[in-house]
C-alpha positions as CSV (number, residue, x, y, z in Angstrom):
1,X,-2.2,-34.0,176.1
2,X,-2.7,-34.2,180.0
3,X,1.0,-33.0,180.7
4,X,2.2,-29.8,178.9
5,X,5.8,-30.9,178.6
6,X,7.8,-31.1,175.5
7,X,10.6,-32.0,177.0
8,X,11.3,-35.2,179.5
9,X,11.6,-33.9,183.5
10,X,14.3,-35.0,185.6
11,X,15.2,-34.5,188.8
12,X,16.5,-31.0,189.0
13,X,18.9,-29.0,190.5
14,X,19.1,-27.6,194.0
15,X,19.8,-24.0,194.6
16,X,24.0,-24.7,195.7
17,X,24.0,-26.8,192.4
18,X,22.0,-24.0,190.4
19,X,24.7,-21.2,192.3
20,X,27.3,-23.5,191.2
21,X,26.7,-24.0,187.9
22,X,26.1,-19.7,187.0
23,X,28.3,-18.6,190.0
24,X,25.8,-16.7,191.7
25,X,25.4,-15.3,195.1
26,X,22.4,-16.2,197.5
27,X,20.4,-13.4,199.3
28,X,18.0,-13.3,202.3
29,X,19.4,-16.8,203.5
30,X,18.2,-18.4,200.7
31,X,17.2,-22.4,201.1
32,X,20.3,-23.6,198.9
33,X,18.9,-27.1,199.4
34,X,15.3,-26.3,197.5
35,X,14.8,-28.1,194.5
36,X,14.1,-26.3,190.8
37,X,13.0,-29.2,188.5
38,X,11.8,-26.7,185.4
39,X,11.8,-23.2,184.2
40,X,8.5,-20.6,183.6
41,X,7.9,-17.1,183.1
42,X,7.5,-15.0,186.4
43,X,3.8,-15.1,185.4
44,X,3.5,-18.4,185.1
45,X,5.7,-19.9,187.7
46,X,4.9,-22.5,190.5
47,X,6.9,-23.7,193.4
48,X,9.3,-26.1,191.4
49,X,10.1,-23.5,188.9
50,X,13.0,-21.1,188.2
51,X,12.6,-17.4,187.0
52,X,14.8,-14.6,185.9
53,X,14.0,-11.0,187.0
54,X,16.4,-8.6,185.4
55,X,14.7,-5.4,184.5
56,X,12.3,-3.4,186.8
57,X,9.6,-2.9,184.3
58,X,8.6,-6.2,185.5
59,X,7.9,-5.1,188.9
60,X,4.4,-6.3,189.2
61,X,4.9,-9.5,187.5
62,X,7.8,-10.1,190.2
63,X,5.9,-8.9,193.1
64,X,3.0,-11.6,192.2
65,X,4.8,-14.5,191.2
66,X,4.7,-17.9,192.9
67,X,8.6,-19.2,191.9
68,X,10.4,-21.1,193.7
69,X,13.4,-19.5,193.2
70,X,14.7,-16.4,191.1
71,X,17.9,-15.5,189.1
72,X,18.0,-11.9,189.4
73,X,20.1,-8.6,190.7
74,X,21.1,-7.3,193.7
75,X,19.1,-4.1,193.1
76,X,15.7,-5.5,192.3
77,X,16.3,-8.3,195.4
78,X,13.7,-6.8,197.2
79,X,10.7,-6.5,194.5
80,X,10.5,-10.4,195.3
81,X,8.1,-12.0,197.3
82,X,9.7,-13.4,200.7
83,X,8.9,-17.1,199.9
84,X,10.9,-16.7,196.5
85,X,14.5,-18.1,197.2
86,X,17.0,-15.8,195.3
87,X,20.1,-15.9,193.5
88,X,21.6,-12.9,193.1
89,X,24.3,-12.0,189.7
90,X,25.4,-9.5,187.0
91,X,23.7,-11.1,184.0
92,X,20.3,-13.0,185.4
93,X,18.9,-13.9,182.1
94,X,22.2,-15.9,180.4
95,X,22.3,-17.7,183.7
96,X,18.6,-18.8,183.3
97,X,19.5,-20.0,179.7
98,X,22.1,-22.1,181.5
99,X,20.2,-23.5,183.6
100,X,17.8,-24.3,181.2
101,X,20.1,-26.2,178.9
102,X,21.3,-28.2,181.7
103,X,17.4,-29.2,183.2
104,X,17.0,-30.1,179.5
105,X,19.7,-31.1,177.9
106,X,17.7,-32.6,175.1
107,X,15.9,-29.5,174.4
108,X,19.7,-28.8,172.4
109,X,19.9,-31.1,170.6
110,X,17.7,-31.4,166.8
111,X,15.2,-33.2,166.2
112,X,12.8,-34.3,163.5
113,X,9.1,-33.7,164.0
114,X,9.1,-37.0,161.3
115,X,9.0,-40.6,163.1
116,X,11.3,-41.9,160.2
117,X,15.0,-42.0,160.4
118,X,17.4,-41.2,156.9
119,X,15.8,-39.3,154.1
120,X,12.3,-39.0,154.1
121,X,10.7,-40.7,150.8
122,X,9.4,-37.1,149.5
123,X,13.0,-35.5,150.2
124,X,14.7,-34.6,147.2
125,X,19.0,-35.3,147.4
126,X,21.4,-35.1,144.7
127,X,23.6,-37.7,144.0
128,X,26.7,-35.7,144.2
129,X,25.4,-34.4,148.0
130,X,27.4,-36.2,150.9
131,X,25.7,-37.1,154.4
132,X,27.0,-38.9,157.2
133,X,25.6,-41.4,158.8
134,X,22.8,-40.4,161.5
135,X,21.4,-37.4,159.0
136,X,17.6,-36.9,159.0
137,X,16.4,-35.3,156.2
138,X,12.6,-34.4,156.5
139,X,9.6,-34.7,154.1
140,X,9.5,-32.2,150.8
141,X,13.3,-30.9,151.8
142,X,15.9,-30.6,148.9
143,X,19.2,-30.7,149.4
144,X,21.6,-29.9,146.5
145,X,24.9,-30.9,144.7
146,X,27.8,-31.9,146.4
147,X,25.9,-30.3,150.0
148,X,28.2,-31.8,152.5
149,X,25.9,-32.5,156.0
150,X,27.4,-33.7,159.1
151,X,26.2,-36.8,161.5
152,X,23.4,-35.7,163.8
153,X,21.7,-32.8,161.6
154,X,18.2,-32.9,161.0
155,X,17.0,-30.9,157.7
156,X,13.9,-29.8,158.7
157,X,10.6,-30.4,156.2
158,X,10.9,-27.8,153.2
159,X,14.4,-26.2,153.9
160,X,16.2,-25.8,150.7
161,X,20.1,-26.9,151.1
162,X,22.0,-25.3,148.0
163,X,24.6,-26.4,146.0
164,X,28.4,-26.7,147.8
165,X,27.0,-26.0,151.3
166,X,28.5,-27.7,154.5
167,X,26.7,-28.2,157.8
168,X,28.5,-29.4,160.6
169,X,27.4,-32.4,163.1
170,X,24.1,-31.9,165.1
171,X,22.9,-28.9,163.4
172,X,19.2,-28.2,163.1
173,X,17.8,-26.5,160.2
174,X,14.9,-24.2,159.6
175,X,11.6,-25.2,158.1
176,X,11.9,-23.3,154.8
177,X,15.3,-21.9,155.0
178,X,17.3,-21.4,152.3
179,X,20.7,-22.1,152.1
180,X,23.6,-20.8,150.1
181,X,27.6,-20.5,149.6
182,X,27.1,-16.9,148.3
């Protein structure tokens, strides 16, 4: 794997689109026309990425880190390097998870780890179970009677689906879960 990506890059958001979309505030002039095209760790960040910064036990981290731009408060503005664009708000960290959801919008939506579509030849489904149309049901998972699953759910390999349970549209399911009405 040359690129470590799960997820497909698009173009990213400015900083006014990125303010927009959380309603924050910039600080120390910020470049509202610098582009964020994916999210990292404060650690971890380069150039192109976003951060959070919301608690001060992170000081060091903050202090060191290479962002592009930051999501944090108006109190810890100054712990940031200078070449760091900020975005100052209340609640840094849900407006990162924001942001994330809309650089990667398929990141939300589940998925099957399986290449094939429908129920997976080693999937066990009782007759009496309903699934819409678009349901992936994933190697060695059981699903049981009169389960009702919803278009655009993906039951992931092993997950047990009891008897009488209803899962809505585009609802993932964990690897080994078990399910019940009880």
């Amino acid at each position: 794997m040359t690129e470590p990506f799960f997820f497909q890059r698009g173009g990213g958001f400015t900083l006014r689109e990125v303010a927009a979309l959380v309603q924050a505030e910039p600080a120390r002039a910020a470049d509202l026309d610098r582009r964020v095209t994916s999210v990292a760790s404060l650690g971890r960040a380069g150039p192109g990425d976003l951060v959070f910064f919301d608690n001060p036990k992170y000081s060091d981290q903050a202090a060191a880190t290479d962002a592009g731009a930051c999501l944090t408060t108006a109190r810890l503005v100054e712990r940031l390097p200078k070449s760091v664009a900020v975005l100052t708000l209340r609640a840094p960290y849900p407006a990162f998870v924001a942001v994330a959801r809309a650089l990667f919008p398929e990141a939300v939506r589940p998925s099957s780890l399986f290449e094939a579509k429908g129920v997976a030849a080693s999937a066990t489904v009782h007759p009496t179970a309903r699934l819409e149309s678009g349901v992936a049901i994933d190697p060695a998972a059981v699903v049981g009677p009169r389960a009702e699953i919803g278009a655009g759910t993906v039951v992931g390999a092993g997950a047990v689906i009891g008897p009488g349970v209803r899962i809505g549209r585009d609802s993932p399911s964990e690897r080994g879960s078990r399910s019940s009405t009880r």
